[in-house]
C-alpha positions as CSV (number, residue, x, y, z in Angstrom):
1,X,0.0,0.0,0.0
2,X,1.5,3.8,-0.9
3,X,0.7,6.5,1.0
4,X,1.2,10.0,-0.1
5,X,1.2,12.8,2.9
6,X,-0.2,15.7,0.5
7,X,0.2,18.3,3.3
8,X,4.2,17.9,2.2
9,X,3.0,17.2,-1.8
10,X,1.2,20.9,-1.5
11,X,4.5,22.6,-0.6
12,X,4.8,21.5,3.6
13,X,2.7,24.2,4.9
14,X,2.4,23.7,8.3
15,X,-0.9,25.4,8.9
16,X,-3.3,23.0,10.6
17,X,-7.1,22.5,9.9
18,X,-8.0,24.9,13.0
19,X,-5.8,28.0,11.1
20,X,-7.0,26.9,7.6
21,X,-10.6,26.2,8.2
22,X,-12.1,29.6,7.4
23,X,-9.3,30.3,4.5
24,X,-10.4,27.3,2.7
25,X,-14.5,27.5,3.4
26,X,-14.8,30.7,1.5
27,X,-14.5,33.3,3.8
28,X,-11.3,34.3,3.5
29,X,-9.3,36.1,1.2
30,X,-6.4,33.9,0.9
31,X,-5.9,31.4,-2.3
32,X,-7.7,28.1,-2.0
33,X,-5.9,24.6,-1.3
34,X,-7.9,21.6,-2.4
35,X,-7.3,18.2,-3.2
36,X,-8.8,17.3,-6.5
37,X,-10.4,13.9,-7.6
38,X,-12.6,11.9,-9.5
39,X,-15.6,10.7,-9.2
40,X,-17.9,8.8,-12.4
41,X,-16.9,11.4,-14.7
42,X,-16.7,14.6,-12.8
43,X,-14.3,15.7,-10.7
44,X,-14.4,17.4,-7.1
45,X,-12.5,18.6,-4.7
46,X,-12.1,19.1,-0.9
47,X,-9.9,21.3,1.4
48,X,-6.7,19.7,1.8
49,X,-6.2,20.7,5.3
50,X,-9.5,18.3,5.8
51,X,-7.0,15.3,4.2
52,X,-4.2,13.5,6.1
53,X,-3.6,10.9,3.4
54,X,-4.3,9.4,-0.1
55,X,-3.7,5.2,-0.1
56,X,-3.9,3.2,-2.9
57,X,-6.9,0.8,-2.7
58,X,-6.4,-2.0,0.0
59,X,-9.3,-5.1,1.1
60,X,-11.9,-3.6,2.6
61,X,-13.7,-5.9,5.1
62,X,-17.6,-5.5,4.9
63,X,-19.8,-4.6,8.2
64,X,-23.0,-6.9,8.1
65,X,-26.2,-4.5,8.4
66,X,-24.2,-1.2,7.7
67,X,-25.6,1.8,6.0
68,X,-25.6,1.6,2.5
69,X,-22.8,4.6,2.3
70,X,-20.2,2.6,4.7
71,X,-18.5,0.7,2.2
72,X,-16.5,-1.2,4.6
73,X,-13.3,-0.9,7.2
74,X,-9.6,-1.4,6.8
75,X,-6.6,-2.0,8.6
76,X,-4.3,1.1,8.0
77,X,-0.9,1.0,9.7
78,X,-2.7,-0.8,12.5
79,X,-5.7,1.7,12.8
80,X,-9.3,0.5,11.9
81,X,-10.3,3.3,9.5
82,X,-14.2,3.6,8.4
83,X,-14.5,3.6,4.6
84,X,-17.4,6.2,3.0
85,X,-18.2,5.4,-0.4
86,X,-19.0,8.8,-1.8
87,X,-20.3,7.6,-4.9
88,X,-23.5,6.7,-2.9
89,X,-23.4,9.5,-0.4
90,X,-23.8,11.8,-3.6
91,X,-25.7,9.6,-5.6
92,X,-23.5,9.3,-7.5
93,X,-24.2,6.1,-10.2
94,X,-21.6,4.1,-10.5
95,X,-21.3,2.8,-14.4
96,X,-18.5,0.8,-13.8
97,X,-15.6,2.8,-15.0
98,X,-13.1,1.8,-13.1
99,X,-12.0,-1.7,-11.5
100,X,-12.3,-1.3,-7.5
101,X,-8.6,-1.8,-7.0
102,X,-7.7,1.0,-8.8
103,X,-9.9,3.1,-6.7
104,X,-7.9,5.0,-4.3
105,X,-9.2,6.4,-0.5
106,X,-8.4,9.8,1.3
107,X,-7.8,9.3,4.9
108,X,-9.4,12.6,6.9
109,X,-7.6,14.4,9.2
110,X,-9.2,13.1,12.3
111,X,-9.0,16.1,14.1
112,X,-12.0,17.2,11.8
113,X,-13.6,14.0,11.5
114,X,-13.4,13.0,15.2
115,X,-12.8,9.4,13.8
116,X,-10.4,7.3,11.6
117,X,-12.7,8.0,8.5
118,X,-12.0,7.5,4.8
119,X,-13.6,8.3,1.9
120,X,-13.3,6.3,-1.7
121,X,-13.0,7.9,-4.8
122,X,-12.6,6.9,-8.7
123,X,-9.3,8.4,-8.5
124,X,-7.2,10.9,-7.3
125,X,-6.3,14.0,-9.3
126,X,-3.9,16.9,-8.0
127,X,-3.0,19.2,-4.8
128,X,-4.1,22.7,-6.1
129,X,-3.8,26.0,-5.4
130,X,-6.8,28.4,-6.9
131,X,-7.3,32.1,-6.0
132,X,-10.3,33.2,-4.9
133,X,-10.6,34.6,-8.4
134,X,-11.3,31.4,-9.7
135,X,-14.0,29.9,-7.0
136,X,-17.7,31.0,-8.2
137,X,-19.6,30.1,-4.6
138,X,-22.8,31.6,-6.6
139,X,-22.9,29.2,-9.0
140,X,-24.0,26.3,-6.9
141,X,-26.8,25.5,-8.8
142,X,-29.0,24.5,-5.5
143,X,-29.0,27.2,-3.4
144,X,-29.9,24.7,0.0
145,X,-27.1,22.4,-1.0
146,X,-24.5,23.4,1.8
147,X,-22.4,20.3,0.4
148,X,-21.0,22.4,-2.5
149,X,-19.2,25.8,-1.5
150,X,-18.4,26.3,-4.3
151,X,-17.5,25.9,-8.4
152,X,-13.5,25.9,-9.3
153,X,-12.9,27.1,-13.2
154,X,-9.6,25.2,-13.7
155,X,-8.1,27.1,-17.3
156,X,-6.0,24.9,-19.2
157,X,-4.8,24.9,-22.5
158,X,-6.2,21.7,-24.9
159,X,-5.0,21.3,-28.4
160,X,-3.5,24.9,-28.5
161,X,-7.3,26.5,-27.0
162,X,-7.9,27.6,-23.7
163,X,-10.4,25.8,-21.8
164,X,-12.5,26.2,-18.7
165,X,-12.9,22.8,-16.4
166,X,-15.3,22.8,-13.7
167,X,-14.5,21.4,-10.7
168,X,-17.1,20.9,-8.0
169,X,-15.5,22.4,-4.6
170,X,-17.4,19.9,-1.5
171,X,-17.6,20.6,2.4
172,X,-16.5,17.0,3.2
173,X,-17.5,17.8,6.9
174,X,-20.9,19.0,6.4
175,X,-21.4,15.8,4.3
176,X,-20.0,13.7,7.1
177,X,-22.1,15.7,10.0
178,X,-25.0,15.1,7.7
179,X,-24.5,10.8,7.0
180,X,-23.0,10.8,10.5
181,X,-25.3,12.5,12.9
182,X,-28.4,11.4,10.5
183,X,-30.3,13.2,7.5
């Protein structure tokens, strides 16, 4: 199993989730730090301060009469971690583009989470930086959905053109406080 630490992939900032929190939610004025991912054929992102760790896919042992969302549990490093599928929390369909194993998981910062929680995603993306510039928070196109704070345009250049790529910017702990406390 490889672990990447992508605190120390985003440049080793050493600014925690209680110093980053409001930075990264969209109240402050500071550039954005997200980890970026895939999920079906979108992709999303979370703050990275919210991340401890991206593993590569590992067994995950299933819980008899578990939610639908819990996928499972792993052993990591000797810690039981919970495993979210996010495909489902989302409803997300899953059309079976990728092979489980080369799914990957994102280990929360448990300091946020309160628990050794995971979530599983399609893949796994980028660290980015984005200014503020380049977050639309009105262009959530549900105005009651306090999952997404926002829309990231992503310009790149394709084929000599530039080009706009959404990326849809989640609050991974509203989502969890939501599945976690009950809907």
């Amino acid at each position: 199993m490889i672990a990447r630490d992508v605190r120390e992939e985003a440049g080793g900032m050493n600014t925690g989730p209680e110093v980053a929190g409001d930075l990264q939610r969209g109240t402050g004025a500071g550039p954005v730090q997200v980890v970026e991912f895939l999920l079906g054929r979108e992709y999303f992102a979370i703050d990275l301060f919210d991340v401890r760790e991206v593993v590569e896919y590992t067994h995950i042992t299933h819980l008899p009469s578990a939610p639908e969302y819990i996928r499972g549990i792993i052993d990591l490093r000797g810690e039981i971690t919970t495993i979210i599928d996010l495909k489902t929390t989302l409803h997300i369909e899953d059309q079976g583009e990728r092979d489980e194993k080369e799914k990957r998981i994102i280990v929360l910062d448990p300091r946020i989470t309160g628990k050794k929680i995971g979530i599983m995603v399609d893949d796994v993306r980028s660290v980015s930086t984005f200014g503020r510039d380049q977050v639309d928070d009105a262009a959530t196109v549900n105005g009651g959905n306090t999952h997404i704070i926002g829309i990231i345009k992503k310009k790149q250049a394709v084929r000599g053109r530039d080009e706009t790529e959404l990326i849809i910017w989640i609050d991974i702990r509203q989502i969890l406080k939501d599945i976690l406390v009950g809907r």
